[in-house]
C-alpha positions, 0 to 999 in steps of 0.5 A: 341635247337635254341641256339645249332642251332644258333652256327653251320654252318648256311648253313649247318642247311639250306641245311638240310631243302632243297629236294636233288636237292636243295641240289645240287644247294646250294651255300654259299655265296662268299666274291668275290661277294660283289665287282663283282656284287656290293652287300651289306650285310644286314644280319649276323649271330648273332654268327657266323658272316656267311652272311644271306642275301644281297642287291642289291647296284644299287637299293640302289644308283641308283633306278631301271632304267625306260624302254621307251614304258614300260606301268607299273610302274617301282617298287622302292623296293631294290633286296634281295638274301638269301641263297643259292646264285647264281651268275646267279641271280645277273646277271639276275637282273642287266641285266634287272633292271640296264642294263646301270650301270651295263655295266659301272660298269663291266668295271672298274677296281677292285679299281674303283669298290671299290669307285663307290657308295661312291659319290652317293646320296641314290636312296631314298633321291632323286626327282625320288624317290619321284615322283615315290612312291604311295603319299597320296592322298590330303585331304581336307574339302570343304563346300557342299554351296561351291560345290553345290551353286558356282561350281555348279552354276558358273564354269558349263554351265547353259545349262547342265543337272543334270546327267552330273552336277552330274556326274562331281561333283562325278568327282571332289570331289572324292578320286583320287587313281591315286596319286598326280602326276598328280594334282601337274603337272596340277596345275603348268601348268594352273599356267603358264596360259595355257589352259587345252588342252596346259596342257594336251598336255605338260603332254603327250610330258613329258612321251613320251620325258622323258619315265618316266613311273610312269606318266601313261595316262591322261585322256581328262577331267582330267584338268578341273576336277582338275581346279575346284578342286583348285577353291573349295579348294581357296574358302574354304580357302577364307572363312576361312580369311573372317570368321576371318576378322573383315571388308573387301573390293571388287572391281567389273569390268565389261568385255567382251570378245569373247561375253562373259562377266564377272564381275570380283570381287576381295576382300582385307582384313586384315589378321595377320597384312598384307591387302591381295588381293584375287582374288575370281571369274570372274562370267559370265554374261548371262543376261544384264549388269544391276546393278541389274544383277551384284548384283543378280549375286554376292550376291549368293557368298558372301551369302556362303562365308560370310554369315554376309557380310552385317554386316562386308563389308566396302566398293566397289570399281567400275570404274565411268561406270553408272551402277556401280555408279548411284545414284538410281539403280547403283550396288554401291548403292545397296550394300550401301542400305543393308550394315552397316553404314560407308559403303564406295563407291569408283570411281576408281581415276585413271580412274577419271584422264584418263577421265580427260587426254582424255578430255585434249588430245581432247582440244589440239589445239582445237581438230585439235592435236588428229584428225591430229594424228589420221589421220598421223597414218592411213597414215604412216601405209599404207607406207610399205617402211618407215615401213621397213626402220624405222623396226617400225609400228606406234601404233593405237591411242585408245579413251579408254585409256590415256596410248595410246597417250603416245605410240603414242606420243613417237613413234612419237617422236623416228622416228621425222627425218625420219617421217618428212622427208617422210613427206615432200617429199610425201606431203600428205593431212594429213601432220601436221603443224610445230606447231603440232610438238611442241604440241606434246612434250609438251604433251608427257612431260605431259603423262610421267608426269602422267604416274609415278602417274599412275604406282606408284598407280597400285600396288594391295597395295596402299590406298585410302589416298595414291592415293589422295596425289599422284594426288595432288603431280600430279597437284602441279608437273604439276604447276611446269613443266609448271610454274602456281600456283594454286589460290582459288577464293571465292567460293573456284573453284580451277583456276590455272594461267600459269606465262608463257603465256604472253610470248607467248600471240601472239602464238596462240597455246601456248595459247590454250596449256596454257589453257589446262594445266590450265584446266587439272591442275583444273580437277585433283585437283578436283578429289575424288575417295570417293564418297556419295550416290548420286556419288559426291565427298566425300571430307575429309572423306578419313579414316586414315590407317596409323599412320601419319593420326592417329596422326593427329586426335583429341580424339574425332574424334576417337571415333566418327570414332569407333562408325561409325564402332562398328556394324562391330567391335562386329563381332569380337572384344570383348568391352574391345579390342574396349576401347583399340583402343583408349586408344592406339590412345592415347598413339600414339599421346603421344609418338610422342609428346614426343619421337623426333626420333619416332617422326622424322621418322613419319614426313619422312614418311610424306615427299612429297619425299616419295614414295607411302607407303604401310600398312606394311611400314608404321607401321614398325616405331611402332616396333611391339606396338598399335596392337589393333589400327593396326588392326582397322587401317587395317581393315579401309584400305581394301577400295580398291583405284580403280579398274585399278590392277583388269583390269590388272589381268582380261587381263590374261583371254583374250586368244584365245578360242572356241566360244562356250566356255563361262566358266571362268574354260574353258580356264583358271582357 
């Protein structure tokens, strides 16, 4: 029977089934149509090749357009018609779904209707499309430690009561039926360091600019809701790394900001052949500023993150501030008391060299330099004619840091003809002699000078080792601009003698530059960012990361260096993987004695020449072999080499904010 059915007039079997106003209303479809309304047939008939059903092509092209100040969400599914087929219903639907194509469209000309929807991209293949339609909701396995014991404790006042923790974690941690919109919107926003009522407002202002409906009402709490969220989910994946990672470093800094204080940590490990830098928290700081406080206040979080950290963690990299460095209750020292042996303690050297530069621009004409310029730029600053003539202001010198009496001194310098001019005329009681002018590009050539050695070792990838040669490359640069050389007396005290200074032996402010030449020049060949239990120089024991250092070490110093660090090797090396670091080791040196091109490009590795190199640079040459000795290598250089890139990453979290707010997560995530 439904063959017999099949072959007759498929409307007629239709109109037979309908009431007989039904009847009245049935219309076959007309071919007419398809190119008037803009229809695609979706159906036929099997047999009779009668059409079935269409479709709506504006749906298919172009998407249902949104309506401004429309509260719902505009629907995505294509407009079907089936029999029977009434014109009025295609203009109903293309009147109030597509009013704009659809008063173009009618416009056309019947040829330029025939190729209207050839160039258009399928409503389905495009962004709008994508953003619009319901996506799943993100997924994620985050441990409860690190909810309860890091959010909780951390990204929360201390002061708030248990419902409202509660109430916040059910918040956070739930499946969010609203989509992902809403959490790829934020996230991007606070990555762009706004805080979480910029992001807020922005969100608001797109609806409203753009009446996109899909984007709906955001809620007030529905930033930092998400901003915690994201700091779980990067926890649990820094948990991950740590948990595959045979060794790995941090990097702890002190500041304060608005009366708040932080101690911002930062960790490097070795991960798939790359060292990784990871910023893992800027931990309030409630209490005083105690070594002890600052390690009470870290140890929580590795205790989740890591829970044999003790066992694995190679070293800690602090600023040269006592409670990060002293000898007795110095937060170095307590992580050094509880770690494995070979345990390594690092003093930034770039702040090492910014002391020694201070200490340097302080001496110069024997202090009269530094107190003279501070005074001239408390006088200049209150000229308001030379500021509008010269369209300049002249930086504060700071006492903190070194890079401000290079501004200075630059500054000074662009602006010597107006500034000695105003000078002279107004005659003030803080005018700087002839001489001092003089002083000061020489120490302007001597900051840029330590400028290059600062900026090429600020990276978040340079080494220990690297940023020891880069001071010494600093102090042999030095000898050379100012023409000294560096003599070794008995007791082995670095002396440096400048070949020039008879020539100005009856200057007595060349003499005095000349000294303080010679001492910085003394002060930085001296400095070592490793350093022993009692905060002194470690000289020596910088450990090797790249082959050019591996090459250089005897058997078996490479054995006595595998046994320091074997405690942290059974955490993830097998016994075989540790005899194959030295059999590698071995075929390193043998290949290097042998080959003359692999050979050559290590020794152009080695070249003062050469830039500062990073890990991943430095084994290239090896193509791809001695992966066991790599990774130890690797692991060896997760030290960091200070703390100068964990400063610069701490400054994005000093914005402006409320005075009550004290949380990290309250500003900026």
């Amino acid at each position: 029977m439904a063959e017999q059915d099949d072959r007759g007039n498929p409307y007629q079997l239709i109109q037979a089934r309908m009431s007989g106003k039904q009847q009245g209303r049935s219309t076959p479809f007309q071919d007419s149509h398809l190119l008037e309304f803009g229809l695609a047939v979706s159906e036929r008939s099997s047999t009779s090749g009668f059409i079935l059903a269409v479709a709506c092509r504006f749906c298919m092209a172009f998407g249902r357009e949104e309506k401004v100040g429309y509260k719902r969400k505009v629907t995505q599914t294509h407009k079907f018609y089936k029999y029977p087929f009434r014109s009025e219903a295609y203009r109903n639907h293309l009147l109030s779904q597509h009013p704009s194509r659809w008063a173009q469209y009618e416009q056309l000309s019947s040829e330029a209707k025939r190729v209207f929807f050839d160039d258009v991209k399928p409503f389905r293949a495009t962004i709008r499309s994508f953003a619009s339609e319901n996506q799943a909701p993100i997924v994620v396995s985050i441990g409860t430690r690190i909810v309860d014991e890091i959010i909780e404790q951390i990204l929360l006042d201390g002061d708030e009561n248990n419902f409202s923790w509660e109430r916040a974690k059910k918040a956070a941690f739930k499946r969010d039926d609203s989509g992902t919109h809403y959490f790829h919107l934020i996230v991007d926003y606070l990555s762009y360091e706004m805080s979480f009522r910029m992001a807020l407002s922005v969100l608001t202002n797109t609806k409203q600019r753009t009446g996109l409906a899909f984007i709906g009402s955001c809620s007030p709490d529905l930033p930092s809701k998400y901003a915690r969220f994201v700091c779980a989910m990067n926890l649990q994946k820094i948990k991950l790394l740590l948990c595959a990672s045979w060794t790995f470093s941090i990097a702890l800094d002190m500041s304060t900001h608005m009366s708040a204080s932080y101690l911002d940590t930062w960790i490097r490990l070795f991960h798939c052949g790359q060292t990784i830098n990871l910023h893992l928290l800027a931990i309030p700081m409630y209490d005083s500023h105690t070594g002890e406080a600052m390690f009470n206040s870290i140890i929580p979080v590795l205790n989740v993150l890591c829970p044999d950290w003790k066992e694995v963690m190679l070293g800690v990299t602090t600023d040269g501030e006592r409670k990060m460095t002293g000898s007795s209750k110095g937060i170095a020292t307590r992580f050094q008391k509880v770690c494995s042996s070979g345990f390594m303690r690092v003093w930034c050297g770039l702040h090492q060299l910014d002391l020694v530069l201070q200490k340097a621009f302080k001496a110069a004409r024997k202090g009269q330099f530094h107190s003279s310029m501070t005074s001239t730029i408390a006088y200049l600053r209150r000229q308001a004619k030379l500021i509008r003539t010269m369209n300049s202001t002249a930086p504060l010198l700071q006492d903190t840091r070194w890079e401000s009496m290079l501004k200075c001194c630059t500054w000074f310098k662009s602006n010597r003809i107006k500034i000695a001019t105003h000078l002279a005329m107004e005659n003030p009681a803080c005018k700087p002699p002839d001489k001092w002018w003089l002083c000061l590009a020489l120490i302007q050539l001597l900051s840029k000078r330590a400028d290059i050695t600062f900026r090429s070792l600020e990276s978040y990838t340079a080494l220990v080792s690297e940023q020891v040669e880069a001071l010494k490359r600093l102090s042999r640069n030095l000898l050379s601009v100012f023409g000294g050389r560096a003599v070794l007396d008995a007791d082995r005290v670095i002396l440096v003698q400048l070949e020039s200074t008879h020539v100005f032996s009856d200057d007595r402010t060349m003499l005095d530059f000349a000294l303080v030449i010679a001492n910085l020049v003394a002060s930085v060949n001296i400095i070592e960012p490793e350093r022993n239990n009692k905060n002194e120089p470690l000289e020596g024991n910088t450990p090797p990361a790249q082959p050019r250092d591996l090459i250089k070490l005897k058997g078996r110093y490479i054995s006595a260096l595998i046994n320091l660090h074997r405690d942290r090797l059974h955490s993830q090396w097998s016994e075989v993987e540790i005899d194959m670091i030295e059999q590698e080791h071995a075929a390193l040196t043998d290949l290097y004695a042998s080959q003359a091109e692999f050979r050559r490009q290590i020794d152009e590795a080695s070249s003062e020449l050469k830039t500062v190199t990073t890990f991943e640079d430095a084994w290239k040459d090896v193509c791809g072999r001695f992966q066991m000795l790599r990774r130890f290598a690797g692991g060896l250089a997760t030290t960091f080499p200070g703390t100068s890139s964990v400063e610069s990453g701490f400054s994005a979290l000093k914005v402006e904010k409320k005075t009550f707010k004290k949380q990290a997560d309250e500003f900026l995530p």
